[in-house]
DSSP file (Angstrom, degrees, kcal/mol; ACC not computed):
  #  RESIDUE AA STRUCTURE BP1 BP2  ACC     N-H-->O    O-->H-N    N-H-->O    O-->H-N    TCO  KAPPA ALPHA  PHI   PSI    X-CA   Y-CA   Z-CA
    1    1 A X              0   0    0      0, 0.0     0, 0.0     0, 0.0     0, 0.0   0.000 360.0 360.0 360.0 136.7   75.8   81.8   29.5
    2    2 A X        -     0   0    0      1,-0.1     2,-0.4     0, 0.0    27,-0.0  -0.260 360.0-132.1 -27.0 132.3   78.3   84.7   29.8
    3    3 A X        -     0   0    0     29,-0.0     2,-0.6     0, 0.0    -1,-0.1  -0.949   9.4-145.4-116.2 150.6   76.4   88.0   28.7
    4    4 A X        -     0   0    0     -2,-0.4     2,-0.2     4,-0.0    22,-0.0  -0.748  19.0-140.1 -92.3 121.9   78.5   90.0   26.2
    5    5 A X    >>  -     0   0    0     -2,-0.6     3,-1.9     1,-0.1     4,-1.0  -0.731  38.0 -94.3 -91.8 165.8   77.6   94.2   27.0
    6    6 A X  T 34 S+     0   0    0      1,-0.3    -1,-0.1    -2,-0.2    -2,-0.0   0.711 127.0  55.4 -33.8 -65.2   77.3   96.1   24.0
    7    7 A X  T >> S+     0   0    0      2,-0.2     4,-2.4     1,-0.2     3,-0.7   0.665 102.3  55.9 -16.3 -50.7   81.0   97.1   24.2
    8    8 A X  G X4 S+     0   0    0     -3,-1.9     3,-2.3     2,-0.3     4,-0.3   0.990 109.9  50.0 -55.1 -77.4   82.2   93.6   24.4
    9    9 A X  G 3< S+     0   0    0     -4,-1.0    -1,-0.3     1,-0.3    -2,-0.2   0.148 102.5  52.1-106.0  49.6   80.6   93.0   21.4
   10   10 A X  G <4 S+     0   0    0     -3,-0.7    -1,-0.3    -5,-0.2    -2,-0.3   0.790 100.6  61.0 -71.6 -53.6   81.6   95.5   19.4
   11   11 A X  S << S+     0   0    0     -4,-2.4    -2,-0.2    -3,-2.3     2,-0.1   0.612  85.9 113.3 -78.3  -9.0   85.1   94.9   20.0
   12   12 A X        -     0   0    0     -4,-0.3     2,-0.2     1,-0.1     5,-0.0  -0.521  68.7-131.1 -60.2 128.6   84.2   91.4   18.4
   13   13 A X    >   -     0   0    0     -2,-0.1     3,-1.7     1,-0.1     4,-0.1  -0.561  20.3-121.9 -68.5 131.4   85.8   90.8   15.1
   14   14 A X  G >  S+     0   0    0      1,-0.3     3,-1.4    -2,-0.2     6,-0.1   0.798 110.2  67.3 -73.1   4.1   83.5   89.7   12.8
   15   15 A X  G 3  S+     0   0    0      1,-0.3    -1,-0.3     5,-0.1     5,-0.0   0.536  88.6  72.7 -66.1   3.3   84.8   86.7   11.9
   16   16 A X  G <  S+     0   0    0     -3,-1.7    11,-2.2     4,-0.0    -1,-0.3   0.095  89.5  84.5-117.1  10.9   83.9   85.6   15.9
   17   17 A X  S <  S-     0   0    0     -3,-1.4     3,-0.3     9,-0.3     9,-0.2  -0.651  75.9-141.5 -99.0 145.9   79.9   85.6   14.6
   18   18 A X  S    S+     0   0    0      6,-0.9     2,-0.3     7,-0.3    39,-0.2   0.628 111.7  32.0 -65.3 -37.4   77.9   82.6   12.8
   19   19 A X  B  >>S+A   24   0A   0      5,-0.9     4,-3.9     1,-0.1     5,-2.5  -0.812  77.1 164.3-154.6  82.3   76.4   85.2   10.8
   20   20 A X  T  45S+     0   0    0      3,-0.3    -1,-0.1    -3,-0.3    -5,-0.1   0.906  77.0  65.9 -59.7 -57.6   79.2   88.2   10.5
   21   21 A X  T  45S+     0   0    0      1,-0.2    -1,-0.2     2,-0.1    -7,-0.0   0.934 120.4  21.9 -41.4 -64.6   77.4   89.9    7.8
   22   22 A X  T  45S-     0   0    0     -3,-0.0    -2,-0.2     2,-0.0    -1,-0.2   0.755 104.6-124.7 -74.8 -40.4   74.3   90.6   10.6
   23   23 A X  T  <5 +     0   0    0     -4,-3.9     3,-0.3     1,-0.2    -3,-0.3   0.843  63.4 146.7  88.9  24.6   76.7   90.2   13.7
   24   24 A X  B   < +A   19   0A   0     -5,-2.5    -5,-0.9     1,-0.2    -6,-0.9  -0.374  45.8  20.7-100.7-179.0   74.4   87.8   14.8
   25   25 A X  S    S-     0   0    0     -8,-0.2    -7,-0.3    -7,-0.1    -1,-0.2   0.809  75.8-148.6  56.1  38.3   75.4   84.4   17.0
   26   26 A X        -     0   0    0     -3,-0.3    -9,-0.3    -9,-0.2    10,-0.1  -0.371   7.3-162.3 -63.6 163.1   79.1   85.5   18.5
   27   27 A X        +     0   0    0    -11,-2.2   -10,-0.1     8,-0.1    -1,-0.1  -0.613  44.9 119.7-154.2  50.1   80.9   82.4   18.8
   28   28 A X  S    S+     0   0    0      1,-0.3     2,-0.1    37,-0.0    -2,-0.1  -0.281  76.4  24.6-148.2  51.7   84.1   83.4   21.5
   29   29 A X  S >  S-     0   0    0     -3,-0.0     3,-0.9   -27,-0.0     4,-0.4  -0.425  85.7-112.1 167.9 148.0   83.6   81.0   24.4
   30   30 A X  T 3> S+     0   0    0      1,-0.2     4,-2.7     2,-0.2     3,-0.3   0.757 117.5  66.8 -49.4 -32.3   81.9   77.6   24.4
   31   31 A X  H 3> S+     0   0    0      1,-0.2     4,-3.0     2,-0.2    -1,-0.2   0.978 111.2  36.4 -40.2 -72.6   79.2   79.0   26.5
   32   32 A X  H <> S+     0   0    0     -3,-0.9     4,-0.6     2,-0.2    -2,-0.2   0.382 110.3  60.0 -67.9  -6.0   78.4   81.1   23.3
   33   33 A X  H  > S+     0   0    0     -4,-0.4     4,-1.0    -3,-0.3    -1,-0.2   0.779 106.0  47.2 -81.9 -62.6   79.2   78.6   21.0
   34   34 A X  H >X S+     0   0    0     -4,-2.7     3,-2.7     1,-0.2     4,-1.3   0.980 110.6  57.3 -46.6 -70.3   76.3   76.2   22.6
   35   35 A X  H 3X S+     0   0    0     -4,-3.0     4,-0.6     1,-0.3    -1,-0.2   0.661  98.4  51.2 -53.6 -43.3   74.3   79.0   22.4
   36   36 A X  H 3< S+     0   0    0     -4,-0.6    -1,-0.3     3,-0.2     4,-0.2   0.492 112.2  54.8 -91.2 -11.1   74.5   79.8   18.5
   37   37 A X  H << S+     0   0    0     -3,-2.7     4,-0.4    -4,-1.0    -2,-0.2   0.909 110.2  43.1 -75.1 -47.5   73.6   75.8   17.9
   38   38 A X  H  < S+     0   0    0     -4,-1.3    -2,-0.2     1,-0.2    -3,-0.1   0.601 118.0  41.6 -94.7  27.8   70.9   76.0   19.6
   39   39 A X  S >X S+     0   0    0     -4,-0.6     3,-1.1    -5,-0.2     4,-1.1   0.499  87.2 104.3 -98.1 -30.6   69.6   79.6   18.1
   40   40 A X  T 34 S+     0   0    0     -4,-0.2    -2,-0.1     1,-0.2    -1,-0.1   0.742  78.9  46.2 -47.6 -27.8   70.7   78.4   14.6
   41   41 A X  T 34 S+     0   0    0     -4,-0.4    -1,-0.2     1,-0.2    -2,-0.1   0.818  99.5  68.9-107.1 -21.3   67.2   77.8   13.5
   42   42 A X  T <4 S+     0   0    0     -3,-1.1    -1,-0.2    -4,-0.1    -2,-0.2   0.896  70.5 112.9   0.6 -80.8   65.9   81.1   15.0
   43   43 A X     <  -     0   0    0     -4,-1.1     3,-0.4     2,-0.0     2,-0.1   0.169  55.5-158.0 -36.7 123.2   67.9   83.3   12.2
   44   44 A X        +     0   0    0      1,-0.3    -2,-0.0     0, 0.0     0, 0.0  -0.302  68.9  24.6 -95.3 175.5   65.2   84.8   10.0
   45   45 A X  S    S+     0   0    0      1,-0.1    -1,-0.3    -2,-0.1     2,-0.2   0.299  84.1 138.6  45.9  57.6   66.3   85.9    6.5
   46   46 A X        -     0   0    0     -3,-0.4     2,-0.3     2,-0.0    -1,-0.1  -0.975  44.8-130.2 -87.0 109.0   69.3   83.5    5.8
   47   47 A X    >>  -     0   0    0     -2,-0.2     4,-4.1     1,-0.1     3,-1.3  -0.710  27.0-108.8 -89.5 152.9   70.0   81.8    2.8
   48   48 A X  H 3> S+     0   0    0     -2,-0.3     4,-1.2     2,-0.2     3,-0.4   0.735 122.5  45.0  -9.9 -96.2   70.9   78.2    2.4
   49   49 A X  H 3> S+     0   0    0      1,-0.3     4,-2.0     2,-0.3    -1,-0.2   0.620 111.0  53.1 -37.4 -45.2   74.7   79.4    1.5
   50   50 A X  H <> S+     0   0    0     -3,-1.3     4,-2.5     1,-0.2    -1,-0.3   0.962 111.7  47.3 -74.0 -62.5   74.8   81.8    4.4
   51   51 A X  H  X S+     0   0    0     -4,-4.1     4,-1.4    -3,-0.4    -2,-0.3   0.823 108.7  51.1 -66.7 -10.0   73.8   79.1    6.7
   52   52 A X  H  X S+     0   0    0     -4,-1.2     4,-2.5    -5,-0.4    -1,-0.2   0.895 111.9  45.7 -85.1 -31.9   76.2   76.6    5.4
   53   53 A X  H  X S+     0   0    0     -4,-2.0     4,-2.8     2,-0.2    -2,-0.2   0.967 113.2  55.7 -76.6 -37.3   79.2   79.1    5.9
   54   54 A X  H  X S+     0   0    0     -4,-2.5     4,-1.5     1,-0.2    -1,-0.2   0.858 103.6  51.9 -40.5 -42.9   77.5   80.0    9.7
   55   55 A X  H  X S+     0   0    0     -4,-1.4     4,-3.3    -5,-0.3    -1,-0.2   0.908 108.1  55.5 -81.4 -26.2   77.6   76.4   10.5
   56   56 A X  H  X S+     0   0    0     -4,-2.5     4,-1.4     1,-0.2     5,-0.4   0.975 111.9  44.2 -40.0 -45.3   81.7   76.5    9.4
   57   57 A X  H  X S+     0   0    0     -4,-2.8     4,-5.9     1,-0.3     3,-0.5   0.889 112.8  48.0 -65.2 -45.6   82.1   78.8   11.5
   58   58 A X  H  X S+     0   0    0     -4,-1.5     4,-2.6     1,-0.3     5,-0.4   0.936 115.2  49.4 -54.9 -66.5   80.0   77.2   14.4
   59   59 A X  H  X S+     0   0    0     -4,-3.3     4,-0.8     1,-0.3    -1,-0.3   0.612 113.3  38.1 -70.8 -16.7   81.7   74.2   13.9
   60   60 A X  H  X S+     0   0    0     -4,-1.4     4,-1.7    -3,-0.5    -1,-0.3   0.786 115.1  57.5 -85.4 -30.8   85.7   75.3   13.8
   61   61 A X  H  X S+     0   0    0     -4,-5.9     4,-1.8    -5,-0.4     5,-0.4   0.996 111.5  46.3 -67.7 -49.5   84.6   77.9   16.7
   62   62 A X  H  X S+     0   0    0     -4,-2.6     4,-1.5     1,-0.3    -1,-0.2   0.855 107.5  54.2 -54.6 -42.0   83.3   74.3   18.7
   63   63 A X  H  < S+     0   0    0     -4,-0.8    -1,-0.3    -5,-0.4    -2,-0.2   0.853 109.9  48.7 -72.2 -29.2   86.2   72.5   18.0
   64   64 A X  H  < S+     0   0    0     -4,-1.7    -2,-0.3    -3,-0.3    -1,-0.2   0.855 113.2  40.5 -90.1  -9.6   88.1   75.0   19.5
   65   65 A X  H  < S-     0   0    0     -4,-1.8    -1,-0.2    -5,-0.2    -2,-0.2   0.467 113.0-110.2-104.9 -18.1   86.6   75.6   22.4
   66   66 A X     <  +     0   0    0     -4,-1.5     2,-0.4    -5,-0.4    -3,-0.1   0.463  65.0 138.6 110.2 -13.2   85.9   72.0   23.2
   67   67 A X        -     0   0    0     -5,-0.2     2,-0.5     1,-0.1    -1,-0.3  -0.571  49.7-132.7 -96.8 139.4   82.2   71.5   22.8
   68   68 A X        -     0   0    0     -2,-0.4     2,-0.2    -3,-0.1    -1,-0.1  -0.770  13.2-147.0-102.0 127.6   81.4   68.5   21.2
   69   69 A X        -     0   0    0     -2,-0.5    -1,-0.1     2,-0.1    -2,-0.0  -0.602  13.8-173.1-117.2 113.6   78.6   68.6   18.1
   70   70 A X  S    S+     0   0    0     -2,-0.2     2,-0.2     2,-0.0    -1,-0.1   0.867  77.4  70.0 -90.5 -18.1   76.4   65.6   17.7
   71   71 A X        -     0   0    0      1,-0.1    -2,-0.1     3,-0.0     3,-0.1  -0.593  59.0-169.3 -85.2 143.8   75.0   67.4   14.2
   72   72 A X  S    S+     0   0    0      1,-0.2     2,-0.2    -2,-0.2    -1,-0.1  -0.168  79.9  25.7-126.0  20.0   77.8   67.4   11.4
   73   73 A X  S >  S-     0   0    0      1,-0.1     3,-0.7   -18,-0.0    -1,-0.2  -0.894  75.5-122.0-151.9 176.8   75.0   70.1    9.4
   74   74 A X  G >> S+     0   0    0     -2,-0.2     3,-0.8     1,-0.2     4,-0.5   0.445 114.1  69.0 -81.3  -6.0   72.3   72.4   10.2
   75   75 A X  G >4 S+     0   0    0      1,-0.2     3,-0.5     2,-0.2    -1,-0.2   0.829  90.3  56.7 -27.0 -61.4   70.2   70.4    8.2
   76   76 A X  G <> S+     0   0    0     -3,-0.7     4,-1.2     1,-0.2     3,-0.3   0.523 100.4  69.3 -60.1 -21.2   70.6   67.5   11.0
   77   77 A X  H X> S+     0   0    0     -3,-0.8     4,-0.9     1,-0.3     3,-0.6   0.993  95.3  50.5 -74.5 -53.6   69.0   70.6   13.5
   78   78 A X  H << S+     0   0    0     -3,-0.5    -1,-0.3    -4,-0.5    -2,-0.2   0.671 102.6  61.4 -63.2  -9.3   65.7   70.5   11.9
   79   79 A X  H 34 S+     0   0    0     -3,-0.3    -1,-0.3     1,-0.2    -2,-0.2   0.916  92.4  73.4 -89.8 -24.6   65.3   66.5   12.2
   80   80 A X  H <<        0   0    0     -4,-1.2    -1,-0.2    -3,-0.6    -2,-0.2   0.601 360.0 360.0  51.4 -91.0   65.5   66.9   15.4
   81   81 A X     <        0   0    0     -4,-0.9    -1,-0.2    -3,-0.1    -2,-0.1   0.298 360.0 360.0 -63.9 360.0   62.4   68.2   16.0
């Protein structure tokens, strides 16, 4: 994966995050995209709502970048296991 220096991602809008609010999970190359699925269950001190708008994000940022999502929720992450 690509590593973002500080700079970088500051200049990230937040709307390029899973989790904007925090800044957590940028989501602006597939690399980083990949990264924020398989981190989603990581994120401490999320609500239910907050993770359902994260996974929008996850999931428009993946379609635009091309990586293809076998989960259609984060729900699907935890069965998984």
């Amino acid at each position: 994966m690509s590593e973002l220096s500080e700079a970088q991602r500051d200049k990230l809008d937040e709307d390029q995050f899973a989790f904007p609010k925090e800044r957590k999970e940028p989501l602006n190359n597939a690399s980083h995209v990949r990264n924020a699925i398989a981190r989603f269950n990581q994120v401490r001190d999320a609500s239910d709502d907050e993770r359902d708008a994260a996974w929008g994000r996850i999931k428009r940022a993946a379609k635009r970048h091309g990586v293809e999502m076998d989960e259609s929720s984060w729900r699907d992450l935890k069965a998984k296991k």
